[in-house]
N, C-alpha and C positions, 0 to 999 in steps of 0.2 A: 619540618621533618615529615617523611614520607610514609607512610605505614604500609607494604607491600603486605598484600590478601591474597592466602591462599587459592586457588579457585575452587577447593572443594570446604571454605568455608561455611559457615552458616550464613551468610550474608554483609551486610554493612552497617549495619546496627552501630555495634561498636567504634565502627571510624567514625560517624556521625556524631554520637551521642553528648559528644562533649560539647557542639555545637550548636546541636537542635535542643539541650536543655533547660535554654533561658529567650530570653526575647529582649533582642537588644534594642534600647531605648537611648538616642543620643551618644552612642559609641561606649555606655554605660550597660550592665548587666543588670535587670531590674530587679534582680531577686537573689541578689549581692546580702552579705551585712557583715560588720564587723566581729571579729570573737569575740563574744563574749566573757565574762569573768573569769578567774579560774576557778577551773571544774575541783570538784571535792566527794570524794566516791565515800559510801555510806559505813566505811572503816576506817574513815578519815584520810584517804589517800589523796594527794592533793597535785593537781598538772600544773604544767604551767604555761601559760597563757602569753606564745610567743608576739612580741610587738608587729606589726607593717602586717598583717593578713585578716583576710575577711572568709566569710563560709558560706556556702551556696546548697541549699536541697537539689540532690539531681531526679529525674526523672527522664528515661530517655525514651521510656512511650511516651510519654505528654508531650507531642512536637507541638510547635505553636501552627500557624496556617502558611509560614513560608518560611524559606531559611534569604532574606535578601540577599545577591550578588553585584556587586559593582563592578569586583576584580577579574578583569580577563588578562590578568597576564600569563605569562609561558609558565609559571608556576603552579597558576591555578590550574591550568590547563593539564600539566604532568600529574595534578592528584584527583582530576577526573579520570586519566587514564590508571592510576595506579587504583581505581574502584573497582577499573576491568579486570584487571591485568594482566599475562603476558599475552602480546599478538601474535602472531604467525606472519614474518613474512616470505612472498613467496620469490619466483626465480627470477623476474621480471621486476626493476627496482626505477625505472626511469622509462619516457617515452618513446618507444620504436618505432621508427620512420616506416613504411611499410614496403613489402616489397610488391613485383607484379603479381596480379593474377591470373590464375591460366581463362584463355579462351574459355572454356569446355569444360565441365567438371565430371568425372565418373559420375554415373546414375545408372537408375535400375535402366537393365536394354531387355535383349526380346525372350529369355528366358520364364521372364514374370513383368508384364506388363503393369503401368500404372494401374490406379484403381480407379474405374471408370463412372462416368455421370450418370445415377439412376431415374435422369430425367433427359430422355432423349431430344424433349422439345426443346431444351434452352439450348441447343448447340451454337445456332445463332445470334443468342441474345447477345447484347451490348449493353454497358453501365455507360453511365454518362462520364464524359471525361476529368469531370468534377469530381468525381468518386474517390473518398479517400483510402487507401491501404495501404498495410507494409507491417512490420513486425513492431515488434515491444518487449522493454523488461523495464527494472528498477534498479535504481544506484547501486543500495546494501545488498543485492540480490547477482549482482556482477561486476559492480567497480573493483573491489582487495581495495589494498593501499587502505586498509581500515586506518593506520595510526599515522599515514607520509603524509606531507606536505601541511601541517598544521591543521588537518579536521579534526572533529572534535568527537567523540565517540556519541553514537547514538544508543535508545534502549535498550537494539537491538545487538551493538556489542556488548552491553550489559547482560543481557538475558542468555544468549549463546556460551559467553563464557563462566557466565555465576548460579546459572542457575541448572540445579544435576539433571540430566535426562528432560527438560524441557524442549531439545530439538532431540527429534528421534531418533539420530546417527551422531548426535555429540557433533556437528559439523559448525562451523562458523562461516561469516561473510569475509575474514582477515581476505583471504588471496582468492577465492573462488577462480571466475575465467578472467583477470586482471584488465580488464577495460579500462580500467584506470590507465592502464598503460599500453594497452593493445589499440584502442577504441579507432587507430590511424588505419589500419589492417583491417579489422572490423567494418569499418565503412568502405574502405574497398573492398569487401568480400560482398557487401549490399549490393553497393555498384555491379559490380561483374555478375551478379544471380537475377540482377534486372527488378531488385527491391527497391521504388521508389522512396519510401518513409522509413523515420523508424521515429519510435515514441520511446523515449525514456523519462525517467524521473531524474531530477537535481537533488541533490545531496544537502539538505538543511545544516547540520553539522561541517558539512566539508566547507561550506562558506560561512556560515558563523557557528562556531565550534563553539560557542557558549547558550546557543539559540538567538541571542541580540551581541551587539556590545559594535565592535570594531566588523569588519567583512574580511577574510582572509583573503590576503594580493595573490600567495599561489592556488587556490581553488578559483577566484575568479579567471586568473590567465589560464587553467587550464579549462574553464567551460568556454571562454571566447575562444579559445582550438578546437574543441569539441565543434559548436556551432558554424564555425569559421568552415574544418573540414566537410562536414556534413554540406553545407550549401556550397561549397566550390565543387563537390562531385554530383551536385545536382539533387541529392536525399532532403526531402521536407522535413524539418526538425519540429514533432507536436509533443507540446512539453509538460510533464508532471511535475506539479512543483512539489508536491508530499507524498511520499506512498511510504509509510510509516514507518521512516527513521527519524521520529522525535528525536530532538539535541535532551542530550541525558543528563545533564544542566539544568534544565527546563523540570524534570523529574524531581531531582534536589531539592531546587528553588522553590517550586509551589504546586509538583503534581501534574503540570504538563495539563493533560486535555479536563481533569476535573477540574479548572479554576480558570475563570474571565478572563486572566490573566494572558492566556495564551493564545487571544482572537489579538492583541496587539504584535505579540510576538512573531505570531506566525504574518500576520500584516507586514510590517516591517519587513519579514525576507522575501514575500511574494511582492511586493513592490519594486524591489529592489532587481530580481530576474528579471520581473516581466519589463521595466525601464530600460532595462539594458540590452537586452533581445529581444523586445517585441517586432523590432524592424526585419526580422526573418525567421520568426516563428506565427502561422497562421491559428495553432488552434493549441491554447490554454488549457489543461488541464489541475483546477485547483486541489481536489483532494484525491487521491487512489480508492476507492469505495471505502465511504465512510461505516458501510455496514461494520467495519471491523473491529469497531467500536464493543461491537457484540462477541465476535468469535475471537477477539485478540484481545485488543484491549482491556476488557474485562475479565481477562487471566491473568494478566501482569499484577506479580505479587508483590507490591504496595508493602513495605511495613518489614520485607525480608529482606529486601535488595536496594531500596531507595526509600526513604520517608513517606508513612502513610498521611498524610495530610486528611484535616478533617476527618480523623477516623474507618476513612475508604479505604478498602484491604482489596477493593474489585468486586465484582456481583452487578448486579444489576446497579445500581446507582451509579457505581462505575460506568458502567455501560451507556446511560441515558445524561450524565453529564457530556460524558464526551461527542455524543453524538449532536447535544445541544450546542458548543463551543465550537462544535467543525461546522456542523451548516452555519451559522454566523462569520466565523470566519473565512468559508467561503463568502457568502455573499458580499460582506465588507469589500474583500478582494475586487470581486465582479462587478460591484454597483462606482468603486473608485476605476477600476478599467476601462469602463464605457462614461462614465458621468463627468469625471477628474481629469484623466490620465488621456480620454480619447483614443482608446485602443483600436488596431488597424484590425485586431483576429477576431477571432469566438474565444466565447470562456467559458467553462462547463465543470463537473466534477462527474465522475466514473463512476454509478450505482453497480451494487453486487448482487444479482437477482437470476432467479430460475425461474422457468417457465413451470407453473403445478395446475392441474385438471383435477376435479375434483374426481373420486374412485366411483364414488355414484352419483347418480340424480336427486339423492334426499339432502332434504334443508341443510341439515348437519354436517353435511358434506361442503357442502357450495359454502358455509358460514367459514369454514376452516379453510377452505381453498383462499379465501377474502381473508380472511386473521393472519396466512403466511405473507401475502404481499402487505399486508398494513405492516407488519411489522419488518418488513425489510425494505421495499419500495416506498411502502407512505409515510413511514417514518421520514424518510427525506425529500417527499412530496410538494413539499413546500414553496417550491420555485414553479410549480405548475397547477396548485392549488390558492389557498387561501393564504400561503406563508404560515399555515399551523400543523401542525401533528391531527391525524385521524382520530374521530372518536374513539375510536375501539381502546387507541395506547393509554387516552384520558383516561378512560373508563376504566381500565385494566389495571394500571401503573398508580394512579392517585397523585400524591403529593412526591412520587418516586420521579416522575416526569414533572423537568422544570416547564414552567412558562414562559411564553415567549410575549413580550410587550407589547402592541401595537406597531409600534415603532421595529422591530423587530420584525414581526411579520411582513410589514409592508416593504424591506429591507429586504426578506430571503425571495419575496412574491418573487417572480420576473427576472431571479438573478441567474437562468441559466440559458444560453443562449440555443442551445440542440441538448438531447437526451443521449447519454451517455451510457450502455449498457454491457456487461460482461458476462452475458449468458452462457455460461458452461456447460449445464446441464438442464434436464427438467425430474419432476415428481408428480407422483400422485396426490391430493391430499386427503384427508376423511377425521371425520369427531375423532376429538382423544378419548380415551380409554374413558370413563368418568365421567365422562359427560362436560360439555362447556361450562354449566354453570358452577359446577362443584371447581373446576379449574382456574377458573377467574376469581373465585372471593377466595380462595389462601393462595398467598404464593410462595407457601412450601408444595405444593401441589407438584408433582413430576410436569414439566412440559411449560408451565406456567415464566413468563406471561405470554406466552406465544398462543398456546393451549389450543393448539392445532398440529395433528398429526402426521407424515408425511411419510413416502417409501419408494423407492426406485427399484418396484415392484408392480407389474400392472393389474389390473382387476382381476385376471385371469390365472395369478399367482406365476406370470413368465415375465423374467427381465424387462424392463424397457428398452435396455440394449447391450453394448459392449461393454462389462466396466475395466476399469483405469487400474492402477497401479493398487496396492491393497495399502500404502502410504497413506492415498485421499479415497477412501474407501466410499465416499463420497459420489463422487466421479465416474456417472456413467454415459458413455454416447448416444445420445436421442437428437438427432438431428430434426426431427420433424417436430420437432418441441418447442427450437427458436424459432423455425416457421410461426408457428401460431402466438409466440410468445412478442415477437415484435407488435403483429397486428393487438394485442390485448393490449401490449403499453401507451400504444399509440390512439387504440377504438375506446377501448375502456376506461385504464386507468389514468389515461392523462390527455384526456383530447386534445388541449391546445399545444400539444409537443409540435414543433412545426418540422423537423427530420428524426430519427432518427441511429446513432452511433453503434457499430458493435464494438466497442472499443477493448477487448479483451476476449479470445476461446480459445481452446489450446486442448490436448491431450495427456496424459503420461501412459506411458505404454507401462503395460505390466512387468513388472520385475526388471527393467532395461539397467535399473542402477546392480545390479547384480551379476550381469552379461559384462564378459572381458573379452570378446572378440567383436572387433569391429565390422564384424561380416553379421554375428548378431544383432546387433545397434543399430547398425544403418539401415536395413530393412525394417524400418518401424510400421509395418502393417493397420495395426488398428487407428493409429496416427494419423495417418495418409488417409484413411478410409472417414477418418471422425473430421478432416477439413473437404475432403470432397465431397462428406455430406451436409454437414454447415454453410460449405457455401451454393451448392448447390440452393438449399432452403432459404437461407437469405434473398439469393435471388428469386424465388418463385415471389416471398413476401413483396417485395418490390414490384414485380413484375406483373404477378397475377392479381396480388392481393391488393395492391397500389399502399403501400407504406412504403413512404418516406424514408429510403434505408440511404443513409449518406456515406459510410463508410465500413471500415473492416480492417484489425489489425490481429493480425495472430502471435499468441503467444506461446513460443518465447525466441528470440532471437536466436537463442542457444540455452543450453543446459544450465541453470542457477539453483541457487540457494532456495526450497520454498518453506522457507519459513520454518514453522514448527517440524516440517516435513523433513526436513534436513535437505541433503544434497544427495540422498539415494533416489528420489525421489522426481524424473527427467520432464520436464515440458518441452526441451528445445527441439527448434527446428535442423540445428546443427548441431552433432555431437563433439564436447570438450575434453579431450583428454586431458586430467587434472595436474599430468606431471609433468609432462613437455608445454601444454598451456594451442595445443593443436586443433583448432574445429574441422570438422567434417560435414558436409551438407550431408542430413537422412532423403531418403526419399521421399518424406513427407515435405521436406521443403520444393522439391520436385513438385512433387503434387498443388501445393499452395502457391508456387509462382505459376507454373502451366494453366492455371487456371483462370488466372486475372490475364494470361497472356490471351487465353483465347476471350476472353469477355469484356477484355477494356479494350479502346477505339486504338487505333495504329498508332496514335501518334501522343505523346506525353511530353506535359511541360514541365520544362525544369528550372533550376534555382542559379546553376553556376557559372551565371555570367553575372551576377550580384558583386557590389563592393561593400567588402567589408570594413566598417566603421562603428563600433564599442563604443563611443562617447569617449570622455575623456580619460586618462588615464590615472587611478587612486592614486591620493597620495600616500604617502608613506610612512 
């Protein structure tokens, strides 16, 4: 029997709890016991004491440390989605062949010129033909088809639909711009705009919908189409195996990223892609910036929506487990690809990092400049340091930060092949309020444990630049920030980086999710203006400054889902109208193909003279 949940329930508590009450031992309930006598109330009332039944204490806080799952069948499958539940589906229900593309596509003409390079010396510069670029997004963020073809629901159908007002427009991933079904069209739209690349992430749940068990036969035939078309029209496919759609199974079951548990799990299905396409995928992408651990992960409310294992409701503990179990399970990944497996690409995981200066020249300052990158770059340092966490997080965190064994460090040391960065923005930083030391010994402290303060504000109390969308309030344009921010990751904080990656920047133009004229839209100005100056400054780093800059992908291929931000909230390079399912190239995508046109060498090589061969075909 199925329990349909309302979605503006209190949560899943209740469906669970008959479940997670006891801890089964040998297919027996260990905390079983027979009735007892009959009962006799203190007026002599006397029950009676029916034959064939036994009686159990419930408790449905008291989960034990995991609820086991063996059962993946379609059954179990339909009351992970009845956790969610109801989907949206949208107008697009099967794969569409695509049609042509036109030669030529409307762009800004001579009214309003593009927005031009404020560095008149690199007119001539040239990138090496080696150079990697092209756009990006992630599965949940633009595939729909949340519930077709047997995937299995991630967190993050959990969280959009159970939990009130946690995305800021109430929007879900169900149908967003259906790549799922479009993705034929979509790649000729690359093709014809002259987008060599494109970087997506793979769907954990779309191919095992329970996080392990069996591999679904329709998620795989349609990623061998996916890869298949991508390399027949000549687009490099550089692949994200995670960008955080945990299988929401995996949540159930033992907690997902707090528990060991999930360096096997996640093993297993990165094995399993990268076997299977490694033969025409050059560059590995194992986790989508594990920082998230911090700004996501450790919001996900444990205890309302899924079983709190181990007492973790989220906070910090949250936060530093997970982040412990993802660099491991990356490296697992990376050290079997190169040592095991003999892999032909690179393998790397995606850091989330800003470039910050400190506001002044005092100690206090420069200390806190260094506390923002330990705690977001050295936290995952570990593949270009010692394989350990920075003193500072020891110092800070105590016994709140796991350990990492010997064995472990020498594991993460060396596990990544180029430096992976997605520099957005940058900041100022300066002492917190309090003083460091009062910040670091309680961590009720405001700020703590980071306990360094930051503002996209400049010394001078004037912006640092353009901001974004008032969504990622966040989010302001300083191009001359990843300039310097590359050479520090490269001079300072990780010398033996040997390239490079900007593997993520992107814009949201202000208010765009709120414009209904496409005459609005398309002229995304600050957009245009925030990748001609990114790449502008990328280049000088390269060029001038001589970092090792290997590649560049801008995000977003089109308008998606972000996250807690909902879908008012635009990165794309092409606008998606959500009811016809329509893209339109903005002029920022103008500006960001024009650019590589004039800086990369004439001639580019491509994929689609390739024969495609999958290996054998699953059985059944």
């Amino acid at each position: 029997m199925f329990l349909a949940l309302d979605a503006r329930c209190g949560g899943i508590a209740p469906l669970l709890a008959p479940l997670l009450a006891a801890t089964a031992v040998n297919g027996q309930i260990s905390n079983q016991t027979t009735l007892g006598p009959t009962a006799t109330g203190a007026s002599g009332i006397a029950f009676a004491n029916p034959s064939g039944y036994s009686t159990q204490s419930y408790n449905e806080s008291a989960v034990s440390t995991n609820l086991p799952n063996n059962d993946f069948s379609d059954e179990r499958l339909n009351l992970l989605w009845a956790q969610v539940g109801p989907v949206a589906t949208g107008p697009v229900t099967t794969t569409v062949e695509p049609t042509s593309e036109p030669s030529a596509f409307p762009r800004p003409a001579e009214f309003h010129p593009m927005v031009p390079s404020y560095q008149s010396n690199l007119t001539n510069v040239k990138l090496p033909s080696n150079f990697k670029w092209g756009v990006s997004s992630s599965a949940y963020q633009i595939e729909g088809a949340a519930r077709d073809e047997g995937k299995g629901p991630s967190i993050w159908d959990l969280i959009a639909h159970r939990q009130p007002n946690a995305v800021a427009d109430n929007s879900t991933g169900d149908v967003v711009a259906s790549h799922y079904y479009l993705y034929k069209q979509d790649f000729a739209r690359l093709k014809a705009l002259g987008i060599p690349a494109f970087s997506p992430s793979i769907s954990w749940p779309r191919l095992f919908p329970f996080g392990k068990g069996p591999v679904n036969e329709a998620a795989v035939a349609h990623y061998d189409s996916v890869i298949s078309t991508m390399v027949e029209l000549g687009i490099d496919p550089d692949i994200t195996l995670f960008h955080w759609d945990t299988p929401l199974a995996l949540f159930n079951e033992y907690g997902a990223w707090i528990d060991e548990r999930i360096v096997d799990d996640y093993v297993n299905y990165a094995k399993f892609v990268i076997s299977r396409y490694d033969k025409y995928v050059s560059t590995w992408f194992t986790i989508n910036e594990p920082q998230y651990c911090n700004w996501q992960f450790s919001y996900y409310q444990a205890g309302q929506y899924y079983p709190a294992y181990k007492n973790i409701t989220g906070g910090p503990e949250a936060r530093f487990l997970c982040g412990h179990y993802t660099l491991l399970a990356h490296a697992t990944v990376a050290k079997w690809y190169h040592n095991d497996f003999k892999g032909s690409g690179r393998i790397t995981f995606k850091n989330s990092g800003n470039y910050f200066e400190p506001n002044t020249t005092s100690s206090a300052d420069i200390t806190a400049t260094q506390r923002q990158y330990d705690f977001a770059l050295g936290w995952f340092g570990g593949p270009w340091t010692d394989g350990d966490y920075p003193q500072s997080l020891k110092s800070t965190l105590g016994d709140i930060l796991p350990a990492y064994t010997q064995a472990q460090k020498d594991l993460i040391k060396g596990s990544c092949d180029f430096y992976a960065i997605d520099p957005y923005t940058s900041y100022y930083a300066f002492e917190i309020d309090g003083g460091l030391d009062a910040c670091v010994s309680n961590s009720s402290f405001p700020g703590w444990p980071e306990c360094a303060g930051s503002a996209s504000t400049a010394p001078n109390s004037f912006p640092i630049g353009p901001s974004a969308d008032p969504g990622v309030n966040w989010l302001y344009s300083a191009p001359g920030g990843v300039r310097k921010f590359l050479g520090h990751i490269t001079k300072v904080l990780f010398p033996s980086v040997p390239d490079v990656m900007v593997t993520e920047f992107g814009f949201a133009e202000p208010f765009e999710g709120e414009m209904t004229s496409t005459n609005e839209i398309l002229w995304d100005l600050r957009r245009a203006d925030y990748y001609q100056g990114y790449l502008d400054n990328i280049l000088l780093a390269r060029e001038v400054d001589g970092v090792n800059v290997s590649g560049a992908w801008g995000w977003a291929i089109y308008d998606n889902f972000e996250w807690f931000s909902g879908s008012k909230v635009k990165f794309g390079l092409q606008y998606v109208n959500y009811t016809s399912l329509e893209r339109y190239p903005k002029a920022s995508m103008f500006e960001f193909a024009d650019w590589f046109k004039q800086h990369m060498p004439d001639s580019q090589g491509g994929n689609g003279n390739l024969t495609m061969d999958f290996g054998h075909k699953l059985r059944s």
